[in-house]
C-alpha positions in Angstrom: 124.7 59.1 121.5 122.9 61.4 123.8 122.0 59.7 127.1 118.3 61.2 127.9 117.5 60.6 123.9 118.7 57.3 123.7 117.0 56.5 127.2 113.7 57.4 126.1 114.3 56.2 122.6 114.4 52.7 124.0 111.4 53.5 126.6 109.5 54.5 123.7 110.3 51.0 121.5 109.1 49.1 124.6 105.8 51.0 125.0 105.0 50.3 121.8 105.9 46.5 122.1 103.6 46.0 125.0 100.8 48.9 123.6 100.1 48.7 119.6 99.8 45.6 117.6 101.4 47.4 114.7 105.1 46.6 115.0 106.3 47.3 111.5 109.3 49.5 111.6 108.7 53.1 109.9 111.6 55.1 107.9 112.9 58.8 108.3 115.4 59.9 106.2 115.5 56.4 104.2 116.5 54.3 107.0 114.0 51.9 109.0 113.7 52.2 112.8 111.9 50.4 115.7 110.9 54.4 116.9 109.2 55.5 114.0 105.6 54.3 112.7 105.0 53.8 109.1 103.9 57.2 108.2 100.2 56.4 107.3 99.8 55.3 110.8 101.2 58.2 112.4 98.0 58.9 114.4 99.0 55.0 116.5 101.3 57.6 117.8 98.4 59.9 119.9 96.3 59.1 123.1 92.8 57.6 122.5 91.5 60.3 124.3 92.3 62.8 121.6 91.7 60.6 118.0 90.1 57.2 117.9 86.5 57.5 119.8 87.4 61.3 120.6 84.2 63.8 120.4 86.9 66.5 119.3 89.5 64.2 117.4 92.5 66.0 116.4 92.5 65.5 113.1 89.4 66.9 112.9 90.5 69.8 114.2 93.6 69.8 112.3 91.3 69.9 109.1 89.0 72.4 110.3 91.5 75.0 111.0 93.3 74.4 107.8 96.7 73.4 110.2 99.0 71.2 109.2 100.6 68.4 111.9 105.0 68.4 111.7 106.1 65.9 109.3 107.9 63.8 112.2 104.7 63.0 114.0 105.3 59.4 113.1 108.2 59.2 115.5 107.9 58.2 118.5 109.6 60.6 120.3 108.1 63.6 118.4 108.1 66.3 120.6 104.8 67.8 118.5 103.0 64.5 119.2 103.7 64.8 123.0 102.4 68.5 123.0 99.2 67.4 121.6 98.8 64.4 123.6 99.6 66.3 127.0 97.5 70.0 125.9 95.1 69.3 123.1 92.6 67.2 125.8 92.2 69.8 128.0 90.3 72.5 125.7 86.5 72.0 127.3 85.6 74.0 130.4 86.7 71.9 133.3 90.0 71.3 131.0 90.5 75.1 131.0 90.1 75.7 134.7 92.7 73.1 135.0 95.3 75.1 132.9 94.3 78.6 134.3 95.2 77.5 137.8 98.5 75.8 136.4 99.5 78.9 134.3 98.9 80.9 137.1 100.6 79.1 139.5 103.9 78.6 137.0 103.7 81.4 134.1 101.7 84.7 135.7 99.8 85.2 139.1 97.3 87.9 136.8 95.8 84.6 134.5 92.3 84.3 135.6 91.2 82.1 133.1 92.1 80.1 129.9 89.7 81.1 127.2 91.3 78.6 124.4 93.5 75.9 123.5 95.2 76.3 119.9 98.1 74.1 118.2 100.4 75.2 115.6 99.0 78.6 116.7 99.1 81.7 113.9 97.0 84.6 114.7 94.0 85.9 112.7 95.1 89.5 112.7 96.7 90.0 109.4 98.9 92.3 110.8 100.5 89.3 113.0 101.0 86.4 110.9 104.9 85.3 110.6 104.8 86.8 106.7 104.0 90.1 108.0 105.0 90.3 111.1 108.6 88.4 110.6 109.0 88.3 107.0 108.8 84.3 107.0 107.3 84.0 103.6 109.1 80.9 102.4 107.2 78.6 104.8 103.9 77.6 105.9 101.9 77.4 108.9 103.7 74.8 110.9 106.6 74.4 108.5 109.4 77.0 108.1 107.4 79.5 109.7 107.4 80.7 113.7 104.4 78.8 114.8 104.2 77.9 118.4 103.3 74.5 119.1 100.5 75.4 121.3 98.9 78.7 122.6 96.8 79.3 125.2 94.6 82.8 124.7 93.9 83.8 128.5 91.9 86.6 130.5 94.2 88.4 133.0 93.0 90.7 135.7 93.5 94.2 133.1 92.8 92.3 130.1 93.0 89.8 127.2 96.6 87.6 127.0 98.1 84.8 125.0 100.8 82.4 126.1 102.9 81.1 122.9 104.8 77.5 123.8 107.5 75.9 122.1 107.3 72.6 123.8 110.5 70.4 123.5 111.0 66.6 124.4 114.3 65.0 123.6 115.6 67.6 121.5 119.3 68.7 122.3 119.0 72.6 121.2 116.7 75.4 120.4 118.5 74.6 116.7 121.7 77.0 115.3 120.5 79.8 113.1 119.5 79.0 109.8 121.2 82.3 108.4 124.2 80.7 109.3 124.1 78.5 106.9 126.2 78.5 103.7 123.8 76.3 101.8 123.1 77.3 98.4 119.1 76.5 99.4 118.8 79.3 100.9 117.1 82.5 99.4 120.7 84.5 99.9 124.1 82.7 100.3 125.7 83.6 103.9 129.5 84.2 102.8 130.5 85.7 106.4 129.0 83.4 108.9 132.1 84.3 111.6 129.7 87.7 111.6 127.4 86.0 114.3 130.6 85.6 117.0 130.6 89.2 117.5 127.1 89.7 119.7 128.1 93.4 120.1 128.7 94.1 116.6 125.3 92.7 115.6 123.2 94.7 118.0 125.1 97.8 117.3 124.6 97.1 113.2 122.4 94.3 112.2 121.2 95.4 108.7 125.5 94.8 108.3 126.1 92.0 110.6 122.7 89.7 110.4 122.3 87.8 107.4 118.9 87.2 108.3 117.9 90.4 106.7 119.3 89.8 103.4 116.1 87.5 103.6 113.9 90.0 104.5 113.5 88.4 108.0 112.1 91.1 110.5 113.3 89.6 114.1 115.4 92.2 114.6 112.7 94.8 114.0 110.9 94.1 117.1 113.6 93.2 119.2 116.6 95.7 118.1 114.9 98.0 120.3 114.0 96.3 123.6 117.5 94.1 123.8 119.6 94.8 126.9 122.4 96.0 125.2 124.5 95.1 128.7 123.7 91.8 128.8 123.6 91.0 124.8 126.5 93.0 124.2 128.6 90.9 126.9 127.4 87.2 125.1 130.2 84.9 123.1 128.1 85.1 119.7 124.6 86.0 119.0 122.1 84.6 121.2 120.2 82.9 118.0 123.9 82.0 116.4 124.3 78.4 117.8 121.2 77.1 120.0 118.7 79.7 120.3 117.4 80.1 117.0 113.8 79.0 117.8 113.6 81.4 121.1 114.7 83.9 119.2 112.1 83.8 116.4 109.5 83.2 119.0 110.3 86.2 121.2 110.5 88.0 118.2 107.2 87.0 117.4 105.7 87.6 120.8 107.5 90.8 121.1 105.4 92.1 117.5 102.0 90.8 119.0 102.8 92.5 122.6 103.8 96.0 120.4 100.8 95.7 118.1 98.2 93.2 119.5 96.0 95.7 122.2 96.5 92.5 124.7 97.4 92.9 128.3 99.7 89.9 128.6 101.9 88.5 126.0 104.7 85.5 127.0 106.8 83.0 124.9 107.5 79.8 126.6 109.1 77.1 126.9 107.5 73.5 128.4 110.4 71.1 128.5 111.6 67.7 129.9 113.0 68.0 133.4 115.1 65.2 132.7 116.7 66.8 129.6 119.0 69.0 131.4 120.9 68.9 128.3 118.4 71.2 126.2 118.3 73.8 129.2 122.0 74.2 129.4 122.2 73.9 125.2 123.6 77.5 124.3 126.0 78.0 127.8 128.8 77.4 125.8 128.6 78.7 122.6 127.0 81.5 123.5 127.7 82.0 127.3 124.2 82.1 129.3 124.3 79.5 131.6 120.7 78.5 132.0 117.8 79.6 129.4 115.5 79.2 132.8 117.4 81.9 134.7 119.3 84.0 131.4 117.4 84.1 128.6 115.0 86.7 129.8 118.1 88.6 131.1 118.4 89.9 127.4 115.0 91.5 126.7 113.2 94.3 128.0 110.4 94.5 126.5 106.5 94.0 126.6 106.6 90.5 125.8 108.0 87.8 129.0 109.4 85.1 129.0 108.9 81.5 131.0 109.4 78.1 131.4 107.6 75.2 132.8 108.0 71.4 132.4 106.0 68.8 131.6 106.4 67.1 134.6 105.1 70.3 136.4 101.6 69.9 134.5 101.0 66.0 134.5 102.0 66.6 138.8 99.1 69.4 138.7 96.9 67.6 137.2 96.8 64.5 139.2 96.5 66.8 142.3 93.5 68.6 141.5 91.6 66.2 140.0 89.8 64.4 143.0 87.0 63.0 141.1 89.5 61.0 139.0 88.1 62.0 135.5 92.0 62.0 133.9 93.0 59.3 135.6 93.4 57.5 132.1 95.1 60.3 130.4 97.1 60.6 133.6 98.6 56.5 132.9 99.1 57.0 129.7 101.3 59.9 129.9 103.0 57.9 133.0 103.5 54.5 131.0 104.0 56.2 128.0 106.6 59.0 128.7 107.3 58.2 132.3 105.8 61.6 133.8 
């Protein structure tokens, strides 16, 4: 068993001892656990602050925007529950301000302002939506499609901006690629998987070496062309082979908006766990970057950036500005509740 999971796996079972009166164990994949909520109740699993008594409850806005929340959100230690419960309160004006100093501080010095919060975030330009833009059409918003957990659209000092965030809890990878595969579910077979350990041979040939286009996927569209080949060519396997998959699909997608998008700013991201030194370090073997922090940008030269910031990072920035004490009670509940 994974140590940080299985630490905050138990901190999350005594949280909900001493905080909700519904102790009923929930099932996931058949089986009953003390971590997971009975589904109906999956919205126990937010901060009052965002459902319950909420002017702008989340569900409400779920509904609005036609989104759909992950399947998993009555687990515990969904990592799309803790996104929502640490980004979705701040979306008012003062709430903004707060992110546009933290963003600038931690993703870009040109931020100047945050102009929205937006989960499960899918742009309304036709021409950038995962169908079109990455030939995802077997999924949906939010499920099998690229679909960044939350965005934040930003003014810069030359422009308009958008910062895409895949935002990560206890998970051990970025996921193995699903091309990889061999499992008669998906749209074409993958016969040749050992393709993927030859990084070279990919970037030199994909429409013969990535089985990904056989689906019609479009990844390597918008980054063929901007990939160091130096520092790709030099990796153990394909950087999406083993633990990159979702980085991958989200540069990818950030790379199509930063080509096509007329924005001045454009950055995938990652907000992480500081404790979960497992996920950072999760595709150093297999596919021989040492740190995603440090590496992953290494591989790209493109429009679109790259970044990374914890969680810990924000919940620190926001006790620190805020002298009037207005978050103090979304600042212990994220403390009790996830130990930040």
């Amino acid at each position: 068993m994974r140590a940080f999971y299985e630490r905050m796996r138990l901190q999350q079972i005594a949280w909900r001892k001493h905080h909700l009166t519904n102790q009923e164990w929930g099932k996931q994949i058949g089986k009953k656990y003390a971590h997971i909520l009975p589904y109906e109740d999956w919205k126990l699993n937010l901060w009052e602050g965002i459902e319950g008594q909420s002017i702008t409850p989340l569900s409400a806005y779920l509904h609005r925007h036609r989104k759909r929340h992950h399947s998993g959100t009555h687990n515990l230690l969904s990592s799309w529950v803790l996104c929502a419960n640490l980004y979705f309160p701040f979306r008012d004006a003062a709430g903004r301000a707060l992110l546009a100093g933290f963003l600038r501080e931690n993703v870009y010095r040109e931020i100047k302002a945050v102009m929205s919060v937006e989960l499960e975030f899918e742009s309304e330009d036709s021409r950038l939506t995962p169908p079109a833009l990455l030939g995802e059409m077997d999924g949906s918003q939010g499920a099998g499609q690229t679909s960044p957990d939350v965005a934040f659209e930003v003014e810069t000092d030359s422009g308009q901006g958008i910062v895409l965030v895949e935002c990560k809890f206890t998970e051990h990878s970025f996921y193995p690629c699903a091309g990889r595969s061999s499992s008669t579910r998906n749209p074409v077979r993958n016969d040749d998987p050992e393709r993927c350990l030859y990084a070279a041979a990919v970037l030199a040939a994909p429409e013969e070496q990535c089985h990904l286009l056989r689906w019609g996927r479009k990844y390597w569209h918008h980054l063929g062309p901007v990939i160091d080949e130096a520092s790709f060519g030099n990796l153990k396997a394909c950087a999406a082979a083993f633990g990159g998959y979702q980085l991958f699909r989200q540069q990818a997608l950030a790379e199509g908006i930063a080509r096509l998008g007329n924005l001045s700013l454009v950055v995938s991201a990652v907000a992480y766990d500081a404790r979960n030194e497992e996920l950072m370090k999760s595709i150093s073997g297999s596919t021989g970057l040492s740190d995603i922090k440090s590496d992953w940008e290494s591989l790209f030269r493109g429009a679109a950036k790259f970044r990374t910031f914890t969680h810990q990072a924000w919940v620190r920035w926001v006790r620190e500005a805020d002298t009037s004490g207005h978050w103090g009670g979304w600042a212990a509940y994220v403390t009790g509740r996830y130990g930040f």
